[in-house]
ZAMARGU-4260 file (C-alpha; in steps of 0.2 Angstrom, whole numbers, plus 5000, padded with zeros to 4 digits):
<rodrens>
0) 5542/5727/5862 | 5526/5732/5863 | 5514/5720/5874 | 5499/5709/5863 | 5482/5716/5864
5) 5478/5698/5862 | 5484/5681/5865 | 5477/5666/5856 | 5481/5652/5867 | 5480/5634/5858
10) 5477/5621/5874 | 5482/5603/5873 | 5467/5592/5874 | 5470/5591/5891 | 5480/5602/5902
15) 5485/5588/5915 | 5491/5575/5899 | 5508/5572/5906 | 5502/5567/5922 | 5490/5555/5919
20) 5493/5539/5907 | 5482/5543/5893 | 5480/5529/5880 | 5472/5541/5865 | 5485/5539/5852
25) 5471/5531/5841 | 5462/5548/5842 | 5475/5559/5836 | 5479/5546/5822 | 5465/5549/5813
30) 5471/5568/5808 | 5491/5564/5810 | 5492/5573/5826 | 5495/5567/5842 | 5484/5564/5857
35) 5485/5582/5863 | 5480/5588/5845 | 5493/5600/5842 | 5485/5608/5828 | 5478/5626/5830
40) 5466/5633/5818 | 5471/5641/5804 | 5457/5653/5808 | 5471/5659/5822 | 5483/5665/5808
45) 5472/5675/5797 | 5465/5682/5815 | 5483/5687/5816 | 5484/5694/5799 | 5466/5704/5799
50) 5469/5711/5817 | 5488/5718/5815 | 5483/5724/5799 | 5469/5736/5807 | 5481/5739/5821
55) 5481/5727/5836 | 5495/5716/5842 | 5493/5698/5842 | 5502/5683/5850 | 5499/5667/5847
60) 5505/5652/5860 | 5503/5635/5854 | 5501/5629/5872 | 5501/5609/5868 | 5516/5610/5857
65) 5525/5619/5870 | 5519/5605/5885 | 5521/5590/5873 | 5540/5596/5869 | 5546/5602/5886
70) 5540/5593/5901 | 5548/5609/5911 | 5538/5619/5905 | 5524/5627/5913 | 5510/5636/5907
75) 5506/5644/5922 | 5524/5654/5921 | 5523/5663/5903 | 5504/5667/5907 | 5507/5675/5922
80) 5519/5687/5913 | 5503/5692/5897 | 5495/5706/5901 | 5483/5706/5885 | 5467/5717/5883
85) 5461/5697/5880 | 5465/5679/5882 | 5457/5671/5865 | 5457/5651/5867 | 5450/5639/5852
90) 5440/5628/5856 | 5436/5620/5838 | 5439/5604/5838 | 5427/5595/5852 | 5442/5585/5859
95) 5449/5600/5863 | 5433/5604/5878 | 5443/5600/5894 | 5460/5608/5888 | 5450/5624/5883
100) 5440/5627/5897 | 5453/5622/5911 | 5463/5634/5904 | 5452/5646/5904 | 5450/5643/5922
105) 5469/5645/5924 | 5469/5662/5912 | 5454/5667/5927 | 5464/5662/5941 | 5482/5671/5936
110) 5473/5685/5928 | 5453/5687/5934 | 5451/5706/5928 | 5457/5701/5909 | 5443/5694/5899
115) 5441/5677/5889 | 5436/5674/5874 | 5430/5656/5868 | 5428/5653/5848 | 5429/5639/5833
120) 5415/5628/5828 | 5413/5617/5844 | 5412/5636/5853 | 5399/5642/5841 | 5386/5627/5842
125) 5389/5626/5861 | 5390/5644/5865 | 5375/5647/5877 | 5379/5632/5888 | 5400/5639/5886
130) 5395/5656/5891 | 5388/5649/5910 | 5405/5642/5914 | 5413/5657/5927 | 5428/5658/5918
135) 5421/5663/5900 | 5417/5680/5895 | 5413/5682/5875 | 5413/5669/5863 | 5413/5672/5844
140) 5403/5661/5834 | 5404/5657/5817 | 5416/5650/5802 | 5424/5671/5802 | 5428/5680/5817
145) 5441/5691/5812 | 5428/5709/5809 | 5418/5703/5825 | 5435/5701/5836 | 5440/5718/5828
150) 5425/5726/5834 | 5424/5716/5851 | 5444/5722/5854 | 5440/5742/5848 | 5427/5740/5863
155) 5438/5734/5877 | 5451/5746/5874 | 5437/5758/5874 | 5429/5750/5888 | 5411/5752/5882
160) 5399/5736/5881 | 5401/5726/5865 | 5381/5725/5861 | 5381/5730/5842 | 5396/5717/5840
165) 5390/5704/5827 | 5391/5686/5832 | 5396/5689/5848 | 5388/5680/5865 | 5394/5687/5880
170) 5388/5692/5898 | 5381/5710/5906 | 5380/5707/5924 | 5376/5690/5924 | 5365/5692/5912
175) 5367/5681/5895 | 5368/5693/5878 | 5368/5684/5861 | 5370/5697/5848 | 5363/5691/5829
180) 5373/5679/5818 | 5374/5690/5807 | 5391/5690/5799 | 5394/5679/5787 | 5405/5685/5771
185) 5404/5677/5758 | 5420/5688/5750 | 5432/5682/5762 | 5445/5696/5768 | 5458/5685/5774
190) 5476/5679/5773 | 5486/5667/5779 | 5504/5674/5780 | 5516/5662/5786 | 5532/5676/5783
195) 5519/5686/5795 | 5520/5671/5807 | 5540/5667/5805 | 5543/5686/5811 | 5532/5683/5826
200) 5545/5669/5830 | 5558/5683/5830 | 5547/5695/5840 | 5545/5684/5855 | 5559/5673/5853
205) 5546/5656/5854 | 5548/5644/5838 | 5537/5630/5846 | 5524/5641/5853 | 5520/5647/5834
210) 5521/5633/5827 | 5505/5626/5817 | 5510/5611/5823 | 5524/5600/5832 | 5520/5583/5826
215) 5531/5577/5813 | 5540/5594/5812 | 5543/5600/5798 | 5534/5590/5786 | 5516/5598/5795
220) 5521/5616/5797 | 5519/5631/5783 | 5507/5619/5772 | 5492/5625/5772 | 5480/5638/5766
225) 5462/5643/5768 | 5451/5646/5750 | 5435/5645/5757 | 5424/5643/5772 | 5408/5632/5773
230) 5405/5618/5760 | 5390/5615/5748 | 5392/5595/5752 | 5383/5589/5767 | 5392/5572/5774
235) 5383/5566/5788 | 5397/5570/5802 | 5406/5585/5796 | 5402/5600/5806 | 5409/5613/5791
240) 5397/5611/5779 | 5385/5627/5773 | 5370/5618/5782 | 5378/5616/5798 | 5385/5633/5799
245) 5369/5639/5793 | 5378/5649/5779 | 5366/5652/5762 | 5381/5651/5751 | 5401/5648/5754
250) 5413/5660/5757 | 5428/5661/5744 | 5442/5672/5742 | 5448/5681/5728 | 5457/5671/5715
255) 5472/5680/5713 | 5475/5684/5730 | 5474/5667/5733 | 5485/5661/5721 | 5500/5674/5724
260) 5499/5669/5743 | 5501/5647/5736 | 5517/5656/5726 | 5526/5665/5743 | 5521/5649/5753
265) 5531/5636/5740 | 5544/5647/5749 | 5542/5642/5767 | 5541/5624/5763 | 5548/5609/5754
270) 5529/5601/5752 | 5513/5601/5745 | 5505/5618/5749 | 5487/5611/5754 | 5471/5618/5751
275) 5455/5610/5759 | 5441/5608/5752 | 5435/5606/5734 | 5441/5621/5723 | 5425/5615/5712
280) 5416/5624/5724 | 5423/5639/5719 | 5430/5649/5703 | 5443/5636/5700 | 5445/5642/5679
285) 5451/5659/5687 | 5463/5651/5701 | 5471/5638/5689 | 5474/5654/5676 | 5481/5664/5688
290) 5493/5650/5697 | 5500/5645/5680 | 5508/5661/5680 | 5517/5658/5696 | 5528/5645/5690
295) 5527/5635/5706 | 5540/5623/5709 | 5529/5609/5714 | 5509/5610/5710 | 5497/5612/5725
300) 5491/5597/5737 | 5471/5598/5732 | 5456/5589/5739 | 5440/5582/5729 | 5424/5578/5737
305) 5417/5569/5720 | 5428/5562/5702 | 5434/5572/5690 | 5434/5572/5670 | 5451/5569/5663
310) 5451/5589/5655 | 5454/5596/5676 | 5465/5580/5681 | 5476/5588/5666 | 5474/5606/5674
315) 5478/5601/5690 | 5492/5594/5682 | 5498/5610/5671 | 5499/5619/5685 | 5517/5611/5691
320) 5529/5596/5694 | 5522/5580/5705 | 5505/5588/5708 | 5495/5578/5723 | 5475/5575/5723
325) 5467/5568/5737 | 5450/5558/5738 | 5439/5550/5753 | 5429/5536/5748 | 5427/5531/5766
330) 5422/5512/5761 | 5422/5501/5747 | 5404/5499/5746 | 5396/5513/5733 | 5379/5514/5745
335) 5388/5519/5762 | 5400/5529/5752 | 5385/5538/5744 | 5374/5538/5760 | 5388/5549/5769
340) 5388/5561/5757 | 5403/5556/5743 | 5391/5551/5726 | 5404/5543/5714 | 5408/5524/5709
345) 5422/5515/5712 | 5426/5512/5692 | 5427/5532/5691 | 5436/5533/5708 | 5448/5520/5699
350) 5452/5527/5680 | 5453/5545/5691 | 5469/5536/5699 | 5476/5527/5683 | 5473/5543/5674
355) 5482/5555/5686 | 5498/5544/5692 | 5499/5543/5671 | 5501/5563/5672 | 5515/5562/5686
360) 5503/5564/5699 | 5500/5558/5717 | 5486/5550/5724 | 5481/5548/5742 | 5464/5540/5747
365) 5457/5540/5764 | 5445/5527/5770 | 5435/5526/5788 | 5427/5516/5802 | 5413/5522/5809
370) 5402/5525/5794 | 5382/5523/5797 | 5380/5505/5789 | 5395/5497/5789 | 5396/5480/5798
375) 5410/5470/5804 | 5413/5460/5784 | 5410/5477/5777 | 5425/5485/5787 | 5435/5470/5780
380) 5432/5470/5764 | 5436/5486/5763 | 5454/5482/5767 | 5453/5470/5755 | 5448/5483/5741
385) 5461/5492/5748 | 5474/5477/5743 | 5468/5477/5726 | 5471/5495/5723 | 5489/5494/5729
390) 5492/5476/5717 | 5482/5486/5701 | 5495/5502/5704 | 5508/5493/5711 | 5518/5504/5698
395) 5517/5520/5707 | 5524/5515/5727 | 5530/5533/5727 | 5514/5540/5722 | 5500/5530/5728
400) 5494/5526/5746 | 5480/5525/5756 | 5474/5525/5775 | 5462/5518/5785 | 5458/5527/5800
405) 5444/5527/5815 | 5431/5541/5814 | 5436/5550/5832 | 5434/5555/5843 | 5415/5563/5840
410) 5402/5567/5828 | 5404/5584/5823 | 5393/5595/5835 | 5382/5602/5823 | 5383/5590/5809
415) 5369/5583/5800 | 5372/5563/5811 | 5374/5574/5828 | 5358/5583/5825 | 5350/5569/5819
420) 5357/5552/5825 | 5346/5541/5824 | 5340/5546/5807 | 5359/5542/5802 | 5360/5526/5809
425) 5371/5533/5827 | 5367/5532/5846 | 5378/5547/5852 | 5384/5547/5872 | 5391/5565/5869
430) 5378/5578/5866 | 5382/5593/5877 | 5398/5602/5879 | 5402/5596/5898 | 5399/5577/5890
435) 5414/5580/5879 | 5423/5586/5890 | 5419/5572/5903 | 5423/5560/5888 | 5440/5567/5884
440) 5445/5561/5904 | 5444/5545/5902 | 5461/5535/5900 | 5455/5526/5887 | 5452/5530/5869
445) 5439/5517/5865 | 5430/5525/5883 | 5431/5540/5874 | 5420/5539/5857 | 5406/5550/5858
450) 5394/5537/5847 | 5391/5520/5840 | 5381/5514/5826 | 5366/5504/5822 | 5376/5488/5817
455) 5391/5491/5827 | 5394/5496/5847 | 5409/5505/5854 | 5418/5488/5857 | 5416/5481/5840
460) 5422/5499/5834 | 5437/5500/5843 | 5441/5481/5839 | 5438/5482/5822 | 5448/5502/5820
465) 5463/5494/5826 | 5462/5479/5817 | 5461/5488/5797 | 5473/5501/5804 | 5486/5486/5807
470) 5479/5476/5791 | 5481/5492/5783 | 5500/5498/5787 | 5506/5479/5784 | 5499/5484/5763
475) 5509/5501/5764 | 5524/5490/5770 | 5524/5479/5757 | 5517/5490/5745 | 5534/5502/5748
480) 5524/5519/5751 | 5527/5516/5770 | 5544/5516/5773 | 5548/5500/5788 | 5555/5511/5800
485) 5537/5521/5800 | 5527/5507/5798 | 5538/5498/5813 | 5534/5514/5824 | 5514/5513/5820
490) 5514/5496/5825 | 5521/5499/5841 | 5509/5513/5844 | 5496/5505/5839 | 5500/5490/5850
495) 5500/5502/5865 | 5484/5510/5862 | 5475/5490/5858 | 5458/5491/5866 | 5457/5481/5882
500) 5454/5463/5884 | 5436/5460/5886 | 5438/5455/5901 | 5448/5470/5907 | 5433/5479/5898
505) 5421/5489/5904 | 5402/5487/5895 | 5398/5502/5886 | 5386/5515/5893 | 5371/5515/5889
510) 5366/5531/5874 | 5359/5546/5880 | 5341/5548/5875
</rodrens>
C-alpha cells in the first residue's frame, strides 16, 4: 500500500483532555458533539475526493475520535509511523485552537523536515498571527482549498517554492508570504463520497479514525452533504456568511450532481441525508426536478433560514416519505430574532409547522442563549413559548421537537458581532487566536465563553444556559420526542457541567478593549 501524500489530522479540542478534568460538556452540546468536538470538516472529504482524483494519496485520521474511544491509544505512535509530503490539521472551528496547534507541535517534534499545513475558517481569519507559530508552515485560507492544496502538493513533490499558489500564506526564510485571496469558485468542483471514505477504512484498516464523527455512532456518520459554501444571510455571529468570507456571491454546485450523490448516500445510512444551508439560495426548482427522479427512500433533512409558502413545503414533501425541515428562530421575541439575522414572524413560523407535520413532515426548531438583547425574562419566556408549541402540536411527538442551547463556545472570528462587538450589543475576551486557545484551558466551560452581552455577563449566561436547557428537556420528556432514558442521561450531564456556586466562582474578567 502506497504511503499518503497527505494526512489530514482532525485534533481533539485539546490534546491533553483525558488528563485533566475538563468540565465543557455544555460546549459541545450546543452542536451534538462532545467536548473534544469530534467533528471534522466536511471540507476534509471533498479534499479527499478532489486530491485522489488528480492523483495524490490522502489519509484522513480523526485524532479526537480515536483519543476519546481508546484511552490506550496514543497519537504519538501512528504519527511517528506517517511519512506524508504534509501533515494537513483543521483548525475550523475556534474551540479547536489548542488541539490544533499542540499538535502541530507534536507533528514538528516526531517529524521536523515534513511540512504543516493549518486551514478552515478560524485558520483563514487568523492566518498571519498562525503563520508566526514555529511549528506551522502553509495555511490555506478560504471557504475551498481543494485547487490551492493541489497546487501547494504539486510544489512539494517538486520541491519548488509555492509563490503563484492561490490563497496560500506561508514562510520563505523566515520571511512571511501571503499569496492573493484569489480563489473563490463560485461552480463548486466538489464531492463528498462517503463509499470513497468506507474504502479508506479498508485501506488502513482504521474505522474510528474516518469516521466523521464518534458521537452517537451511527446516527451522526454518512449524513451529510455540502451544496454550497458562503451564505447570502448575514446573522450577527456566523463566520460562513458571503460578507465574512469576503466572497461576492455563493458558491453552488451543480444540481444534478448533487442530487445523484443525496441518492448513493440514502445508501450509507438509515437517516436524513442533511444538507446545510438554505437550498433558496440556490437553483432549488432544478434540484427538486432532478431528486424526484431518484426515488429516495426517505426525503432529504433541509434547513431554512426564513418561512416558506405552502407551494415548496409541498415540494419538499414530493420529494419522499417523512421529509425533515429544520428552522432557528433563536428567541421568541420577533425583534431579537430579526436583529440576528432571521426576518420572519412567529404566526408564519407557526402555520409553516401546522402545514408541514400535516404533509407527514418533521419539524425541528433550535432556539439560543446568548443573542444580543436578550435578558434574563426574555430567556424565560422563550421556554415558555417553547411549551406552547409542544401543547399546540402535541399531535406530532414523533415529528416535532425543539432545543435550546448556549451559543458556545465563541463569536465566530470573522463574523459580523466579532468584527464589530459592541455595535452588536457583545463585550468579547477572545479576539486573537492565542486567547482562544488560552480560553479553551480553562476547566471550566463558563471560564471559557469568548463574550458576554450588553444585558447579560458571563455568570448570568452560564446560569441562565443551564437552566432552559434543563426547563427545556423536562417539555421533550413529557412531550414524548425525548425518549426518558436520553433525557435521564442529559440531566445527569448537565448536572455535572452546572456552573459553580457563586461563591466557588471566580468574577469574570474584565473585556478586552
Amino acid at each position: 500500500m502506497a504511503a499518503p501524500h497527505l494526512v489530514l489530522l482532525h485534533p481533539p479540542s485539546q490534546l491533553d483532555f483525558r488528563e485533566r478534568p475538563y468540565r465543557h460538556w455544555m460546549l459541545g452540546n450546543t452542536v451534538a458533539t462532545s467536548p473534544v468536538f469530534e467533528y471534522y470538516p466536511l471540507g476534509f472529504l471533498t479534499l479527499m475526493e478532489y486530491l485522489e482524483r488528480h492523483g495524490f494519496a490522502v489519509r484522513i485520521v480523526n485524532l479526537a475520535v480515536k483519543m476519546a474511544k481508546s484511552r490506550r491509544f496514543q497519537p504519538e505512535g501512528l504519527l511517528r509511523k506517517l511519512r506524508p509530503l504534509a501533515f494537513g490539521i483543521d483548525l475550523h472551528w475556534a474551540a479547536h485552537a489548542p488541539g490544533a496547534l499542540d499538535l502541530a507541535a507534536l507533528c514538528k517534534r516526531l517529524h521536523p523536515d515534513i511540512p504543516v499545513l493549518l486551514g478552515g475558517l478560524t485558520a483563514s481569519y487568523f492566518h498571519e498571527e498562525a503563520i508566526q507559530d514555529p511549528n506551522v508552515d502553509f495555511v490555506l485560507r478560504g471557504d475551498s482549498t481543494e485547487r490551492p492544496a493541489l497546487e501547494l502538493l504539486r510544489c512539494l513533490e517538486a520541491k519548488r517554492a509555492p509563490d503563484q499558489v492561490p490563497n496560500l500564506t506561508w514562510k520563505q526564510e523566515g520571511e512571511v508570504r501571503v499569496n492573493p485571496l484569489s480563489y473563490q469558485p463560485e461552480a463548486l468542483d466538489i464531492k463528498v463520497d462517503f463509499g470513497l471514505l468506507r474504502r479508506h477504512m479498508w485501506r488502513y484498516l482504521d474505522l474510528r479514525g474516518n469516521l466523521l464523527t464518534g458521537y452517537q455512532w451511527p446516527v451522526y456518520c454518512f449524513h451529510m452533504l455540502l451544496w454550497c459554501r458562503g451564505c447570502r444571510y448575514r446573522c450577527v455571529t456566523c463566520g460562513g456568511n458571503n460578507w465574512a468570507l469576503g466572497r461576492e456571491k455563493l458558491g453552488v454546485r451543480d444540481p444534478e450532481a448533487m442530487a445523484e450523490e443525496i441518492a448513493v448516500t440514502q445508501r450509507h445510512t438509515l437517516h436524513h441525508v442533511g444538507l446545510p444551508g438554505d437550498v433558496r439560495m440556490g437553483d432549488w426548482q432544478r434540484l427538486f426536478a432532478a431528486l424526484k427522479q431518484k426515488s429516495l427512500p426517505r426525503g432529504p433533512g433541509l434547513e431554512l433560514f426564513n418561512t416558506a409558502d405552502e407551494e415548496f413545503l409541498r415540494e419538499i414533501a414530493s420529494l419522499g416519505p417523512k421529509p425533515e425541515i429544520s428552522l432557528s428562530p433563536e428567541s421568541h421575541d420577533e425583534s431579537i430574532r430579526r436583529a440576528y439575522g432571521r426576518p420572519f414572524s412567529n404566526d408564519a413560523m407557526e402555520r409553516n409547522i401546522e402545514f408541514f407535520l400535516g404533509l407527514g413532515g418533521t419539524v425541528r426548531l433550535f432556539f439560543m442563549v446568548g443573542l444580543p438583547g436578550q435578558t434574563a425574562a426574555s430567556v424565560r419566556q422563550t421556554v415558555e413559548y417553547g411549551r406552547q408549541l409542544f401543547d399546540r402540536f402535541a399531535a406530532y411527538p414523533a415529528n416535532f421537537d425543539l432545543t435550546f442551547s448556549l451559543l458556545a463556545p465563541f463569536l465566530d472570528p470573522g463574523s459580523p458581532a466579532f468584527c464589530a462587538p459592541e455595535e452588536h450589543g457583545y463585550r468579547l475576551f477572545t479576539r486573537t487566536l492565542a486567547d482562544h486557545r488560552t480560553a479553551m484551558t480553562q476547566l471550566h466551560w463558563r471560564e471559557v465563553l469568548g463574550y458576554e452581552t450588553a444585558a447579560m455577563g458571563r455568570a448570568e449566561l452560564a446560569e441562565l444556559a443551564v437552566e432552559a436547557a434543563e426547563k427545556t428537556c423536562q417539555l421533550r420528556r413529557e412531550f414524548g420526542s425525548l425518549k426518558p432514558q436520553h433525557a435521564d442521561e442529559f440531566m445527569r450531564l448537565l448536572e455535572g457541567d452546572r456552573p459553580p456556586k457563586p461563591e466557588e466562582a471566580r468574577p469574570s474578567p474584565a473585556a478586552r478593549p
